[in-house]
C-alpha positions in Angstrom: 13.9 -19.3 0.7 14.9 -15.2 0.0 16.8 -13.3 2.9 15.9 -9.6 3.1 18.4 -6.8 4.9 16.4 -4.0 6.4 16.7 -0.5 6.5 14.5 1.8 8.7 13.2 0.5 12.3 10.8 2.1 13.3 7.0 1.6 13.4 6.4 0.0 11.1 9.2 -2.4 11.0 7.8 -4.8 13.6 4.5 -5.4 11.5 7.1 -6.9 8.3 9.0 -8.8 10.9 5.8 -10.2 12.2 4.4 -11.0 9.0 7.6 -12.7 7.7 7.7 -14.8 10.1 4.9 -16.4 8.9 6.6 -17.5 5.9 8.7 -20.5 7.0 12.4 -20.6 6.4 12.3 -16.6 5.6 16.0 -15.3 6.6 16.2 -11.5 7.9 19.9 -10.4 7.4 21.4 -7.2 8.5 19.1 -4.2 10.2 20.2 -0.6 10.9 18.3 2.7 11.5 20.2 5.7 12.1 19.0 6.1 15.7 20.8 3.8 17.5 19.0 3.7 20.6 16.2 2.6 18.2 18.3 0.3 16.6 19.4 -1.7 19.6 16.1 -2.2 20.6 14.8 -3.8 17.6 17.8 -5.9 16.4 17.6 -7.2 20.4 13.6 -7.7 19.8 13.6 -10.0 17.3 17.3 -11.2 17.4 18.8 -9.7 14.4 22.3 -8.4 13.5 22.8 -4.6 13.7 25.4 -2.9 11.3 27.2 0.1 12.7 26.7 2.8 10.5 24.6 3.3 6.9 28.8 3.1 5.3 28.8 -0.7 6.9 25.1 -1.8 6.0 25.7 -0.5 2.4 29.2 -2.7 2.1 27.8 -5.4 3.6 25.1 -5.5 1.0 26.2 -8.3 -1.8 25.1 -7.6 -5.6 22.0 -8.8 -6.0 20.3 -8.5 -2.1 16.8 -7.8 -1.6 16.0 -4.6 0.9 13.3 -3.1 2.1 13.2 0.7 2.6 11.2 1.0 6.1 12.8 4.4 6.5 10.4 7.9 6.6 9.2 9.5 3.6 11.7 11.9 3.3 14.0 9.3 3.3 13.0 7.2 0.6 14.3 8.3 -2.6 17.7 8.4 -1.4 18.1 5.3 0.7 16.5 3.6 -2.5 19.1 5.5 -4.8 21.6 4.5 -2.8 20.9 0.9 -2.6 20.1 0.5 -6.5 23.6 1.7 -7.1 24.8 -1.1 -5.1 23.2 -3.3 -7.1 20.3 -4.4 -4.6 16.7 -5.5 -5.2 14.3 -2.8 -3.3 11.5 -3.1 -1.7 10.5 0.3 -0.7 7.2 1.0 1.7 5.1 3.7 0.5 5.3 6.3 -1.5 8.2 5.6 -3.5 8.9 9.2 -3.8 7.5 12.4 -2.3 8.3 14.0 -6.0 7.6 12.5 -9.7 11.1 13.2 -10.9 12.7 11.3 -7.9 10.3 8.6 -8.8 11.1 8.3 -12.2 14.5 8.7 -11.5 14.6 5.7 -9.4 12.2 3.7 -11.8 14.5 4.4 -14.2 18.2 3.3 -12.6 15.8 0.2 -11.7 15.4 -0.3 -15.1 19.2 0.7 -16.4 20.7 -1.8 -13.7 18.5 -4.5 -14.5 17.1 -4.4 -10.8 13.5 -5.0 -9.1 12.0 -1.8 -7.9 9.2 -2.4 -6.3 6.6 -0.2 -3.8 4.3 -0.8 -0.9 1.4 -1.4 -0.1 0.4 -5.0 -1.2 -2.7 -5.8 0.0 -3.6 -6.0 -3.8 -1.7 -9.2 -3.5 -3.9 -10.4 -0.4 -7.0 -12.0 -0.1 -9.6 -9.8 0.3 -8.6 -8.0 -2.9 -7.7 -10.8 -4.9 -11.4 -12.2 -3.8 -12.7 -9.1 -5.2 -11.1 -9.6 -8.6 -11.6 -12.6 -9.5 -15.5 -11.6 -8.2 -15.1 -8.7 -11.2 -13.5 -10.8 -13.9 -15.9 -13.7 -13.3 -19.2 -10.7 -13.9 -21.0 -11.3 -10.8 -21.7 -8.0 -10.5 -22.2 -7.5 -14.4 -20.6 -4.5 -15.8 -19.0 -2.4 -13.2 -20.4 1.4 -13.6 -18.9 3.2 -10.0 -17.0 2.8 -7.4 -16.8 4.5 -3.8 -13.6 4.0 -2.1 -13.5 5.2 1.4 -9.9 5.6 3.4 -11.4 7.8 6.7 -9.9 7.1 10.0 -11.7 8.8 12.4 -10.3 11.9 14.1 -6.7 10.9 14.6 -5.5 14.3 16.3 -7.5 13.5 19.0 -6.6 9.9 19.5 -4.4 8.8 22.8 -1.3 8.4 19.9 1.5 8.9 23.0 0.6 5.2 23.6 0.3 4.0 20.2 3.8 2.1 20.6 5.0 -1.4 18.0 6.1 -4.5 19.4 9.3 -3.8 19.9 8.8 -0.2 21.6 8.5 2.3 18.6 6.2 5.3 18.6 3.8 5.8 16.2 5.5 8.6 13.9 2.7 10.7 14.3 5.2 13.7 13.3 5.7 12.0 9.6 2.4 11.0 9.6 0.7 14.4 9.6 4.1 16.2 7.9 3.5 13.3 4.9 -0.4 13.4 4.6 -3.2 11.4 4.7 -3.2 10.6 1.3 0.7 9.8 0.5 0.3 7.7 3.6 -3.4 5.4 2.6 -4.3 6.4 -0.7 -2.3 3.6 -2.1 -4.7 0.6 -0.4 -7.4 0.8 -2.4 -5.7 3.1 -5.7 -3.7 -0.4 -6.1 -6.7 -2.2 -6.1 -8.3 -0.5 -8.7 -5.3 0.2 -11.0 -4.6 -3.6 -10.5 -8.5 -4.0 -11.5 -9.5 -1.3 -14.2 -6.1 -0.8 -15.3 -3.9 2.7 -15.4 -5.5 6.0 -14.6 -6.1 8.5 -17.2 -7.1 11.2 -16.0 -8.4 12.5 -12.7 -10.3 15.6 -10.8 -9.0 16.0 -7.2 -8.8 18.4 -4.3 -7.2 18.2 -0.8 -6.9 20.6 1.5 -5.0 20.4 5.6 -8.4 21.3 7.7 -7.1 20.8 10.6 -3.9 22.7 10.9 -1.5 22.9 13.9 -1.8 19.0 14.7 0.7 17.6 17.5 4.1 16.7 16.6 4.0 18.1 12.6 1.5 18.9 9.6 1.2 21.0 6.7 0.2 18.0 4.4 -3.7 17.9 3.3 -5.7 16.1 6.2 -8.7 15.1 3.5 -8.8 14.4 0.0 -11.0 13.1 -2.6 -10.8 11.7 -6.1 -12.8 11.1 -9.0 -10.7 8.5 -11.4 -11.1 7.4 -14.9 -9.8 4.3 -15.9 -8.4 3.2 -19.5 -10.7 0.6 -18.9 -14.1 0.0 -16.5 -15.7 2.4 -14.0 -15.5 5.7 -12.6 -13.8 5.4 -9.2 -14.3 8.3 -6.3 -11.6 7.7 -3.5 -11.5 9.6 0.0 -8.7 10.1 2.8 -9.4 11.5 5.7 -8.2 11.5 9.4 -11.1 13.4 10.2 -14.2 11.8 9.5 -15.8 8.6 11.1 -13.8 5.3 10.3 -14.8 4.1 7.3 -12.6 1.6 5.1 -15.2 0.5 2.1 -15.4 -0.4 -0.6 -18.3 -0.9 -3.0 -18.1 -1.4 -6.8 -21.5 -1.0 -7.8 -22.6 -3.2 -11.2 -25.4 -3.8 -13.4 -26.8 -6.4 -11.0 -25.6 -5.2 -7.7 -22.9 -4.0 -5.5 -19.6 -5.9 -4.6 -18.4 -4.7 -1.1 -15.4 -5.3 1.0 -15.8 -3.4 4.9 -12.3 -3.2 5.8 -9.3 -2.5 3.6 -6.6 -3.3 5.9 -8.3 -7.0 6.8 -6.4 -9.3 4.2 -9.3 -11.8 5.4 -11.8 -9.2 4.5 -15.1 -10.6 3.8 -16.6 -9.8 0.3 -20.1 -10.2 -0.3 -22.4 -9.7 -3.4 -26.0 -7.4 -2.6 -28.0 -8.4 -5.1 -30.7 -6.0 -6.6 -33.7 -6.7 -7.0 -37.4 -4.9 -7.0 -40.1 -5.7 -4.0 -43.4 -3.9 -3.6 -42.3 -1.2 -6.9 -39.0 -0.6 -4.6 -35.8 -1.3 -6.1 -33.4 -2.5 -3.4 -30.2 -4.4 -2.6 -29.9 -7.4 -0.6 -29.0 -6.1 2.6 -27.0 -8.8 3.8 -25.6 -10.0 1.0 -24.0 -13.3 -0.1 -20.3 -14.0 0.6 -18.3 -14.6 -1.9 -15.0 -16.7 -1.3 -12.2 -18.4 -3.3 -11.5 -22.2 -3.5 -8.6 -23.8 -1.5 -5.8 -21.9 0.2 -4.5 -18.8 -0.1 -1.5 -16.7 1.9 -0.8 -17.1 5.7 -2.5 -14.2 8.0 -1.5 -12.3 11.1 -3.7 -11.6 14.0 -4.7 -7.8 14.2 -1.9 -5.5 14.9 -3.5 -2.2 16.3 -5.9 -0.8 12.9 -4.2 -4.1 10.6 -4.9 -7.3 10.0 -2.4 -7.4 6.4 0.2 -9.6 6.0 3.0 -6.8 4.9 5.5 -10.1 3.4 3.1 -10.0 0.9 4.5 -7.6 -1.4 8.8 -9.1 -0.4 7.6 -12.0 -1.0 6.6 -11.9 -4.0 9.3 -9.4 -5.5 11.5 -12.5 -4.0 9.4 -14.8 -6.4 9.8 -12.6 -9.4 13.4 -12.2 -8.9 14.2 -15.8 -8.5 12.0 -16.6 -11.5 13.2 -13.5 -13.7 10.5 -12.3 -14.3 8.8 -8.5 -13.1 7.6 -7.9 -9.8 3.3 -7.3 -10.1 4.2 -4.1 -7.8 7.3 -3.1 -9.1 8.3 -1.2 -12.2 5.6 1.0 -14.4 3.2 -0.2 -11.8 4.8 1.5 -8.6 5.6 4.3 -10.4 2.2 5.0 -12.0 0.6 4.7 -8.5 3.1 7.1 -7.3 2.4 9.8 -9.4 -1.4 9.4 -9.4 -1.2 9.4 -5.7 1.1 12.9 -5.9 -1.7 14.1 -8.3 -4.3 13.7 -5.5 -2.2 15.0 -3.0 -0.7 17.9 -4.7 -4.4 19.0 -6.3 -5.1 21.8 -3.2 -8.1 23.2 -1.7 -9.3 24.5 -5.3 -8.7 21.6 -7.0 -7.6 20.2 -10.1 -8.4 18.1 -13.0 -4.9 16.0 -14.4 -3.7 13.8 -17.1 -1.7 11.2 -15.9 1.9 10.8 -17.9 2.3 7.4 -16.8 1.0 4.2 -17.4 1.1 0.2 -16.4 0.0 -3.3 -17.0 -2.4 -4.2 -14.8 -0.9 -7.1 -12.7 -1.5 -10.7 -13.3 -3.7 -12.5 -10.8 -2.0 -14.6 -7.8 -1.8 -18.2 -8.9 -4.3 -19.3 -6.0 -7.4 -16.6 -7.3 -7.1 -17.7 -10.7 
């Protein structure tokens, strides 16, 4: 079984620990963070070995490790740069860069040093989504015309976040959070989905703009967003972000016979169901209930709920862990993370007057997991 290092303990931290520890026989080697107070507390939470400084992490790292990047935002590119040019795997949470050119840069010393670079988030590799493709390839729908994708979370600023705290004692990083943006942060759950369904993104229309300005603790990054995507192949795709408007996590891909459509993005056990169309009384309608629709046999291991999650975040180490054992490319790593880095930028970075882009990137889409086939 693989053994990840960790760097970065904060927040978000505790909800990988959990989830790998659902994966019997899972070794977590060395930890740090560069606050040491934080530190201590989490290597004492879940019983883990603390190196002393970045300088002893780094040595201590042998050619070949796998690490996941839990540090901020700011900090990914070069905590990433620095552990590809010691020869490690990476696992980085999202985004892989705040900038193209540091994403391509690190894609591309992936790529020189023979090394798996690969990107949160990897609920395309859970259940819920990989329900929702198979649903797609097997045409229950028909042809997919549209799809809404909504990514609201209610009006954050104004939520008790002082006692949003993780497992082990960590704030909620409300600070990066609002400095980072709404879109850099959540835009990835469902653009992975769809990449991974309708393949790269050619070219998109966007705005976002900060509407709420002044927030507690940071901001400065846009506070909404929305996106209308074209694919290379299938629908057009509108995404939202907000933390201002009502929570709402859909997702509805809306076919020729219907509408496929998963409530809650960050539920790996998600249920999808199929509303059929249909006409009654010279009204066309869809079923409002809908049937669910649910793959055969088992699938991945599944957390309780963690404050707004129910995901399983050892999806995505996991299976880079797989693809390195088996030499083979990680399905989130590569052209893949960096495609869904710079269409997520291109949202981001569109402003209050919008934009319309090309995307200079492009990707496979990723195979199936073995158990949704």
């Amino acid at each position: 079984m693989p053994e990840f290092s960790i760097i970065g303990c904060g927040y978000v931290a505790d909800l990988y620990m959990r989830s790998l520890a659902l994966h019997p026989g899972v070794r977590v080697g060395r930890v740090f963070d560069r606050d040491g107070a934080r530190l201590a507390a989490f290597a004492a939470h879940w019983k883990l070995p603390a190196a002393p400084s970045a300088e002893a992490f780094l040595e201590g790292l042998a050619p070949g490790s796998i690490v996941l990047n839990l540090t901020s935002p700011a900090a990914h590119f070069e905590v990433s740069r620095a552990l590809l040019e010691r020869g490690c795997h990476v696992y980085s949470e999202k985004p892989l860069a705040l900038r193209l050119e540091q994403a391509r840069t690190l894609h591309d010393l992936a790529r020189e040093r023979g090394l798996q670079l690969a990107s949160a988030p990897c609920s395309l590799l859970g259940e819920a989504a990989q329900t929702l493709g198979r649903a797609l390839r097997d045409g229950v729908a028909g042809t997919p015309r549209l799809v809404y994708a909504e990514l609201d979370d209610g009006f954050i600023p104004q939520a008790p976040l002082a006692a949003w705290q993780s497992e082990s004692g960590a704030p909620w990083p409300a600070a990066d959070e609002f400095a980072t943006g709404c879109t850099l942060e959540h835009a990835g759950y469902y653009l992975s989905w769809l990449i991974g369904f309708f393949g790269p993104v050619t070219r998109l229309t966007a705005c976002a703009a900060e509407l709420l300005p002044g927030k507690a603790g940071g901001g400065g990054a846009p506070d909404f967003s929305t996106a209308v995507l074209q694919f290379a192949e299938g629908p057009v795709a509108r995404l939202t972000c907000s933390i201002i408007a009502p929570h709402d996590h859909r997702i509805r891909v809306i076919g020729d016979r219907g509408v496929l459509a998963i409530g809650r993005a960050w539920d790996n056990g998600a249920p999808l169901r199929f509303h059929r169309r249909f006409t009654l009384r010279r009204r066309l309608l869809e079923m409002p209930l809908g049937r669910r629709l649910r793959l055969r046999g088992a699938t991945h291991p599944k957390p309780g709920r963690r404050g707004a999650a129910a995901m399983n975040f050892a999806l995505g180490p996991m299976e880079l862990a797989e693809a390195v054992a088996a030499g083979r490319r990680a399905r989130l790593g590569g052209d893949f993370a960096l495609h869904l880095n710079e269409v997520t930028l291109a949202i981001q970075n569109a402003g209050p007057a919008g934009h319309s882009a090309r995307m200079t990137t492009s990707c496979a889409r990723p195979e199936p997991m073995p158990w949704a086939r």
